[in-house]
N, C-alpha and C positions, 0 to 999 in steps of 0.2 A: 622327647623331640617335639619342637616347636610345629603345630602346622598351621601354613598361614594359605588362606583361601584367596583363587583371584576370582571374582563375579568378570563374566566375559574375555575368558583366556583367550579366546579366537580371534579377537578382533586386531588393531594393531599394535594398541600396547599393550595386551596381555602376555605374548609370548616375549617381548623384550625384558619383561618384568620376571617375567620365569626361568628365564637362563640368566638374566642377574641373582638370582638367587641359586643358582646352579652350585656353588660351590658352599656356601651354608648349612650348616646341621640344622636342616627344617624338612619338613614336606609339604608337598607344593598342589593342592587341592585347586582342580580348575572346575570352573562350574558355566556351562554355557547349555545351550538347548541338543547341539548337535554333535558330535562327536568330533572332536579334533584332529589336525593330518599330527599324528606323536612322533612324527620325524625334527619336528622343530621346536620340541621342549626336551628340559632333559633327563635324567633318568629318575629324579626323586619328585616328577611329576604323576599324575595321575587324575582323570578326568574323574566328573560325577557329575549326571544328567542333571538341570537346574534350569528351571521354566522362572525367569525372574516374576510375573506375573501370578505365579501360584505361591501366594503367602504358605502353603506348609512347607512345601519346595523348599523354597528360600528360608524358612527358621530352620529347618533339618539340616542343609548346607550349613549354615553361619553356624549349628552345634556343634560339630567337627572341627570348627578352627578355633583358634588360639587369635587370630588376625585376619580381620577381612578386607582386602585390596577391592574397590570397585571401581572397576575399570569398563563397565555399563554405562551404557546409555541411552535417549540423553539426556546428560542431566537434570536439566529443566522440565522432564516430564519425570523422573523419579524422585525427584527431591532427596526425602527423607525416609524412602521406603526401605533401601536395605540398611542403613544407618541405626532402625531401628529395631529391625530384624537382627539386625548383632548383636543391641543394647539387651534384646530379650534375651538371645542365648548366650551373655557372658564377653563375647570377642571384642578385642579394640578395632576400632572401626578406622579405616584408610583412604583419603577421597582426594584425588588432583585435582577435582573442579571446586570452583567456590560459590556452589548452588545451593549452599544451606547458610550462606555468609547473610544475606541480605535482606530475608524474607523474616520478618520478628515476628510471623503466627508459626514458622515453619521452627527458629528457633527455639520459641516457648514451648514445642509440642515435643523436642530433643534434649531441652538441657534438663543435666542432672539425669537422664537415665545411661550413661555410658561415658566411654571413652572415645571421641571424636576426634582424630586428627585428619581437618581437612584445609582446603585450598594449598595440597602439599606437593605442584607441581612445579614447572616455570612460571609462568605468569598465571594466574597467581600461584606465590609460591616462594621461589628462588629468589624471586625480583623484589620481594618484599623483604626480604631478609638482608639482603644485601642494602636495601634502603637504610634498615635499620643500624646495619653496622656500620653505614656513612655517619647517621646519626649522634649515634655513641662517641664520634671524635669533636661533637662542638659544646660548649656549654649552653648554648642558645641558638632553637630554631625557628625562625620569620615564618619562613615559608621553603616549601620545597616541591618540586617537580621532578617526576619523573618520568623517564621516555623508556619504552621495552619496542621490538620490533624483530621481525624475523618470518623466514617462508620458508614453508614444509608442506609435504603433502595431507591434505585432511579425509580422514575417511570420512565416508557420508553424515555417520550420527556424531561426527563430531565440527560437520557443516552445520546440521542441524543446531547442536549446541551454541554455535556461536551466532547465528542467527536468532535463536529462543533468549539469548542474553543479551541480544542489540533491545530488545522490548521491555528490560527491564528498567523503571525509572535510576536506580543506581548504574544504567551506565550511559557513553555519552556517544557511543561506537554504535557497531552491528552488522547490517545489512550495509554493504556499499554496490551501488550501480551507476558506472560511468563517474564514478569519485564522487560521488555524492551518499551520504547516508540516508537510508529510506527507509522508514520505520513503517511508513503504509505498505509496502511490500512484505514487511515480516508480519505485521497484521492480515494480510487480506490469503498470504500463503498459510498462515495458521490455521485460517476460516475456511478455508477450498482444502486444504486437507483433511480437515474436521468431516468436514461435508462430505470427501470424496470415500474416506474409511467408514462412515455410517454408511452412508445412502450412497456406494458405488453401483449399484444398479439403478438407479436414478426413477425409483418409485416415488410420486409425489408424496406419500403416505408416510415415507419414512425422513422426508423433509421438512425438519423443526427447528423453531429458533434455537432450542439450547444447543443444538450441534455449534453452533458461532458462540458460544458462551464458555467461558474461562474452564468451570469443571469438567465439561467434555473431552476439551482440548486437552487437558493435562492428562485424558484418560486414553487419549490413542495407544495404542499398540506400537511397539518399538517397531515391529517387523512391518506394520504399515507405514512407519515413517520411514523407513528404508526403503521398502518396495514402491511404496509410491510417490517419493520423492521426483524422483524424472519426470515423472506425468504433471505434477503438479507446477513443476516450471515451467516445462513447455505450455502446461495452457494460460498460464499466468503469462508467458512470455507472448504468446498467441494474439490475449485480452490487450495490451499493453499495444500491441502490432493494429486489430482494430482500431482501440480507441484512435490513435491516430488516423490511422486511413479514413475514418469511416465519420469522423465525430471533431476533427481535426484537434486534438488534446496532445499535444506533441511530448509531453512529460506525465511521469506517476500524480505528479504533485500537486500537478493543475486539473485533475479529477476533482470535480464539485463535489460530491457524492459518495467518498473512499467505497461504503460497502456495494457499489456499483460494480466496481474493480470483481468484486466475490461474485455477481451475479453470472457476468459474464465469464469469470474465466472457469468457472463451475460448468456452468453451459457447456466452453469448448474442452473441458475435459473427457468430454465423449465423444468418441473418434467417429462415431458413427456421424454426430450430430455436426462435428466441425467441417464433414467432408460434402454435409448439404448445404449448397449459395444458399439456400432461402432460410437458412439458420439467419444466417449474416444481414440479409433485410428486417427480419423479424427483431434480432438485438438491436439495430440501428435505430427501428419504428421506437422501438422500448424506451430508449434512451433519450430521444427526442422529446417523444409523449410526458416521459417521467418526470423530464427539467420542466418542460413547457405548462403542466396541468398542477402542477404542486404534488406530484405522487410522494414525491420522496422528501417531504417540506416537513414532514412529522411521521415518529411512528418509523423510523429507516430500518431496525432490526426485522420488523414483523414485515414490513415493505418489502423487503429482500427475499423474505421465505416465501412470499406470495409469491413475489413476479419469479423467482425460480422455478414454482407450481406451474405457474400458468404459462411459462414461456415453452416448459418441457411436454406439457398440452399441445401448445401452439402446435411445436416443431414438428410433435406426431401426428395431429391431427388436420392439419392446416389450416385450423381454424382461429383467426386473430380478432373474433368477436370483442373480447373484454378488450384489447388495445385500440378498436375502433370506437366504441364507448367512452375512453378515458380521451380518447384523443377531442371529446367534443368538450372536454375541458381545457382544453387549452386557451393560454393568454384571455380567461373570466375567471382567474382566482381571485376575490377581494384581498389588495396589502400583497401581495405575491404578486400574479402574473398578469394582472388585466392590461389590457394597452393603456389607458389610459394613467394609469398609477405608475406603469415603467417611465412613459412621456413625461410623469411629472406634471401633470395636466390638474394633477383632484388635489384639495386638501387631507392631507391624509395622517391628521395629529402628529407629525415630526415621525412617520412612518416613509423611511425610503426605499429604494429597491435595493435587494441582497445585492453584495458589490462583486458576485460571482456573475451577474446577469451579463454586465461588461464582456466577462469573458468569452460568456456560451456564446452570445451574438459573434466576437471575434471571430473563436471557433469553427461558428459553422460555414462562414464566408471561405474560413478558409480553410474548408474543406474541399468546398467546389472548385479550387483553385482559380486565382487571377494573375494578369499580370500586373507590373508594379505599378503604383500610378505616374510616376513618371518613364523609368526603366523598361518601356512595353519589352526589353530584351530578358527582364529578370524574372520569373514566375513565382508567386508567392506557392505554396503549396504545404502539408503540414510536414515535411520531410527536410523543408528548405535548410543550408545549415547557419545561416546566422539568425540571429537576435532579433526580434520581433518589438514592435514597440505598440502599444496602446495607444491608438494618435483620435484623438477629436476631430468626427467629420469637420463640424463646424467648431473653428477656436474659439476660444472662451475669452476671448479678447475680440472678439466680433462686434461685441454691443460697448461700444465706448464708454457709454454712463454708467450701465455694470460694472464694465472692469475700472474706473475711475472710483465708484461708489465704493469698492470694494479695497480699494486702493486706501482708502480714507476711512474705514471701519476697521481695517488690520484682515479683513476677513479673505484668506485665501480661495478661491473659488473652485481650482483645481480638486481643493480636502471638503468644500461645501456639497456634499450629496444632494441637497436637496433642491441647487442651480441648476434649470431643468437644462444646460446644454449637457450636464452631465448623466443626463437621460443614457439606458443602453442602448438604445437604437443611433446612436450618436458618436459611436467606437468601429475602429477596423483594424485589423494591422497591418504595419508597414516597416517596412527598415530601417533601422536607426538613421542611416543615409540620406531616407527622403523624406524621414523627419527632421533632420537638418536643414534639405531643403526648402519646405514648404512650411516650417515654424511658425513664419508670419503673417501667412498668406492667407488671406479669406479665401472662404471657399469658391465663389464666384471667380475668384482669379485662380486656383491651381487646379481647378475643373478643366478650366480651358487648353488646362495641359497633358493630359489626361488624352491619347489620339488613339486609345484602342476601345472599342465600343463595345465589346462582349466586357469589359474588365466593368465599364462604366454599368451596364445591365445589372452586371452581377450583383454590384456593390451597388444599385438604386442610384446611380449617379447619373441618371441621363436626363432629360428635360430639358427644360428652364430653369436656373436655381436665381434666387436672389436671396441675399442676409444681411440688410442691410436696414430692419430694424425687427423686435421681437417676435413680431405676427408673421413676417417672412422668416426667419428663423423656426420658427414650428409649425409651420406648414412644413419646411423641409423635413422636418422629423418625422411629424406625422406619415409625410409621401413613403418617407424611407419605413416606418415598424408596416404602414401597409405594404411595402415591398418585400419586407424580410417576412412577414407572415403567410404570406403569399409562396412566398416561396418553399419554406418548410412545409405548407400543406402541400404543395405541388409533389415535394419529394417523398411525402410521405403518403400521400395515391400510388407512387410508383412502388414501394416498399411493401405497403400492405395489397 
């Protein structure tokens, strides 16, 4: 009599796999950590303790059968562990997923030692089959496409799975939030869990880069990814809720920084820490300081493992010494942040500013919330639900012989970086709306329009403006990076 082994009969496709074989002259060897309810296999079942984790465990199991089903996970963290734990003891090996399909160090390390029949589920699997037997009916095939789609319920490690395979470059899927694919989320969810299964007691000591590194990660613990899967979304989910409130980032995607996303949602993965306000000052001050000083301009991995050190200091100690330090780096990083290199003011070898700077300055405007500049009825805020547009204080059609020069060179000036109105202090946003309507309007004239006076504050709009030739034109900019610099330090006295 045949016996065919299932690796993870408990889960939920083990036991379906075992009463499909209910009526077969085989025996039906389950192998899981914990004992199974035996009400719901059938009777030529029979359990055997198996720690997938313990190499002897697992070659003892796979000696006993003739056929090993692995129905463990997730795949993406086991690879080719029990596939070759069967190759040793002799068994043909049985795999639904196709986690050994794409990886050619993980292939080279399996072929030729057994009998592999994998990717032998529905997708991959069925669908593939059926492709092929479309195939077979043409003498000639151009091209072909195919579509698979269907909804079922997923057990956790099989959440996992498909998130662990949206990171792979073979595929084009993965993580979807809000219809969109986000592969920095299945990144930064990798790295916080990494982090959260090493160093869950959040000893600095035991926070190191390799926890965010590849072979770590492959090495978590099935039962941590299970168990602490919830935690780990919610405080990614948490991190994601900040950044906007607090740093006005309204998307994953427009994070400058991805492993920023890991700093903080690391942080609020402790419950203790997420339910102190002065957590939330302290990540804010961080974030500011980090953009603003060049923290994170080089060196991001090791960057990350520090400010996690020193944040988890901070929080306990309340001592925010090192980020009042770092903070007197700000805007004097030579080629990075200095004022005058943003202003586009210095020669700077065809060195311009990161085109992320545009953003943070948006950003942080509208964090503070204003109202619109024409619509005093509409309030910008990072929550708002339409479409934001990146509008130039001053239009770049301000300086006529500029934009006529420019006319006459082919040279667009909007894509010229180094046209100081494309300075970041030179950006806000606004609504597609009232970028329609203010398109062509210098700024001297749509100021005037403009009749709420905290909105003008906020966004350095008050004064006397004139732009109406290059030297008035940077003065205005100048007025405004001293306004906005001014301002983040203001906010940032109150934080720290």
């Amino acid at each position: 009599m045949k016996k065919i082994g299932v690796i993870g009969c408990g889960g939920m496709i083990g036991p379906i796999i075992c009463n499909y074989l209910l009526h077969e002259d085989v025996e039906i060897i389950g192998g899981q950590r914990s004992k199974p309810d035996f009400s719901k296999y059938p009777e030529n079942f029979k359990w055997k303790r198996l720690d997938i984790n313990n190499d002897d465990e697992l070659l003892d199991f796979c000696s006993e059968c003739d056929v090993v089903l692995n129905c463990a996970g997730p795949a993406y963290i086991l690879f080719e562990k029990v596939a070759l734990a069967s190759a040793r003891a002799g068994a043909v090996y049985v795999d639904v997923t196709d986690a050994l399909m794409f990886n050619d160090e993980i292939i080279s390390r399996v072929s030729g030692k057994g009998k592999f029949y994998i990717a032998a589920g529905y997708y991959p699997g069925i669908t593939g089959v059926m492709l092929k037997k479309v195939i077979k009916q043409f003498d000639k095939i151009n091209s072909l496409i195919g579509y698979s789609g269907g909804s079922e319920v997923y057990s956790v490690l099989s959440c996992l799975d498909i998130i662990m395979s949206g990171s792979s470059p073979h595929c084009i899927n993965g993580y979807y939030k809000n219809g969109e694919p986000v592969n920095t989320y299945i990144d930064a969810y990798l790295n916080v869990m990494s982090l959260y299964s090493y160093a869950g007691l959040f000893n600095p000591d035991d926070i190191k880069s390799e926890l965010i590194k590849k072979n770590k990660i492959l090495a978590i613990k099935p039962c941590d990814l299970k168990n602490k899967c919830e935690d780990v979304c919610d405080a990614l989910d948490l991190a994601l809720l900040f950044f906007k409130m607090r740093c006005g980032v309204r998307s994953i995607k427009d994070i400058n920084y991805k492993l920023m996303l890991v700093v903080v949602s690391y942080i609020l993965s402790n419950k203790s820490y997420r339910e102190d306000s002065r957590t939330y000052d302290y990540l804010e001050a961080w974030y500011w300081i980090s953009i603003f000083s060049g923290y994170y301009n080089s060196d991001q991995t090791e960057r990350t493992i520090t400010s996690i050190k020193k944040l988890i200091n901070t929080i306990e100690t309340k001592n925010a010494e090192w980020l009042a330090e770092l903070k007197e780096k700000m805007f004097k990083v030579d080629y990075y942040s200095e004022k005058k290199f943003l202003l586009l003011e210095m020669n700077s070898a065809g060195i311009t500013p990161k085109s992320f700077f545009r953003d943070v300055v948006c950003q942080y405007y509208l964090s503070m919330t204003y109202k619109g500049l024409i619509d005093k009825e509409k309030e910008l805020n990072p929550f708002i639900d339409e479409s934001l547009h990146k509008h130039h204080v001053i239009h770049l059609a301000s300086l006529k012989s500029d934009s006529e020069e420019s006319k006459k060179s082919g040279v667009d000036l909007r894509k010229d970086d180094s046209y100081f109105l494309n300075s970041p202090f030179n950006f806000i946003y606004i609504t597609d709306e009232e970028n329609r309507d203010i398109l062509n309007d210098k700024l001297s004239d749509y100021v005037k329009r403009i009749d709420d006076d905290a909105t003008k504050s906020i966004l350095g709009l008050d004064g006397k403006i004139c732009v109406d030739n290059e030297q008035e034109c940077r003065e205005v900019l100048k007025d405004r990076s001293n306004h906005f610099i001014g301002r983040v330090n203001e906010r940032l006295a109150k934080l720290l």
